[in-house]
C-alpha positions as CSV (number, residue, x, y, z in Angstrom):
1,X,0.0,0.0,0.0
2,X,1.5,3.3,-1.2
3,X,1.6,6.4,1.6
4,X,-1.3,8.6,0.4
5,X,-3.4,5.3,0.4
6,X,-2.8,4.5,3.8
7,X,-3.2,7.8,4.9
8,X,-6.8,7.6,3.3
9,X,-8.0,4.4,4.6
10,X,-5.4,3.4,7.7
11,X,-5.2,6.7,9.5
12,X,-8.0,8.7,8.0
13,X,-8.0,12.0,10.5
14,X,-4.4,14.1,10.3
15,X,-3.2,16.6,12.2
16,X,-2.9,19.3,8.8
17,X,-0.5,22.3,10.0
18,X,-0.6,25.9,7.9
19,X,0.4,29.4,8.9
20,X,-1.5,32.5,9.4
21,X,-1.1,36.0,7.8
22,X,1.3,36.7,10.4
23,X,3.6,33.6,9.9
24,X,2.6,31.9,12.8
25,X,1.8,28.0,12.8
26,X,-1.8,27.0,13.1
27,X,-3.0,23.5,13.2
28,X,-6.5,21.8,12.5
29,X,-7.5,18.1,12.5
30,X,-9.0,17.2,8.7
31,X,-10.7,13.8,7.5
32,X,-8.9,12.2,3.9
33,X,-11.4,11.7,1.6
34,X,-9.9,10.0,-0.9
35,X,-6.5,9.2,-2.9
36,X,-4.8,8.9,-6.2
37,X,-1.6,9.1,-7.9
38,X,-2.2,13.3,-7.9
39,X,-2.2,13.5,-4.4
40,X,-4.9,13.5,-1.5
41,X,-8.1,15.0,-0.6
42,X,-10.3,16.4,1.9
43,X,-13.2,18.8,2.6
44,X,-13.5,22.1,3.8
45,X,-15.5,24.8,4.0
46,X,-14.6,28.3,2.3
47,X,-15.6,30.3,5.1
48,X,-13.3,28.2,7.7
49,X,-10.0,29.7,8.4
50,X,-8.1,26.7,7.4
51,X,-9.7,27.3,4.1
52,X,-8.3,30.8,3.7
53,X,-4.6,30.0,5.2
54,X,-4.5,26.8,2.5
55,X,-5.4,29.4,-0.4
56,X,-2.9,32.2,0.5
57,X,0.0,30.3,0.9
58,X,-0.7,26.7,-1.1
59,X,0.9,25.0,1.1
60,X,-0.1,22.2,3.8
61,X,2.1,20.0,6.0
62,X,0.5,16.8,7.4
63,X,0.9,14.0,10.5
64,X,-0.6,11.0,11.3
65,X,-0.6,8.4,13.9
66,X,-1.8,5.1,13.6
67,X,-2.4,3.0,17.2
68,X,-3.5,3.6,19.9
């Protein structure tokens, strides 16, 4: 099983780290939706403010944790 696909169906809910307009981190829990050999996805809302850092900068960083 490649990485992204585990992510999707092993660990499901990541830890998703961005920064804010000021440079400072800011961290949110998402759900993977889905996988495929472009990359990951997941749902957010536009109004949300993990929405708005994701769109200014482009960029995400993610972690999960399988176990208990």
């Amino acid at each position: 099983m490649d990485d992204l696909k585990f992510l999707e169906e092993e660990i499901h809910s990541v830890v998703a780290a961005t920064v804010d307009g000021r440079g400072l981190p800011a961290t949110c829990v998402i759900d993977v939706m889905d996988s495929d050999e472009d990359g990951l996805y997941f749902l957010t809302a536009n109004f949300k403010d993990f929405y708005r850092r994701l769109k200014a900068t482009g960029y995400v960083a993610m972690t999960g944790k399988k176990g208990e």
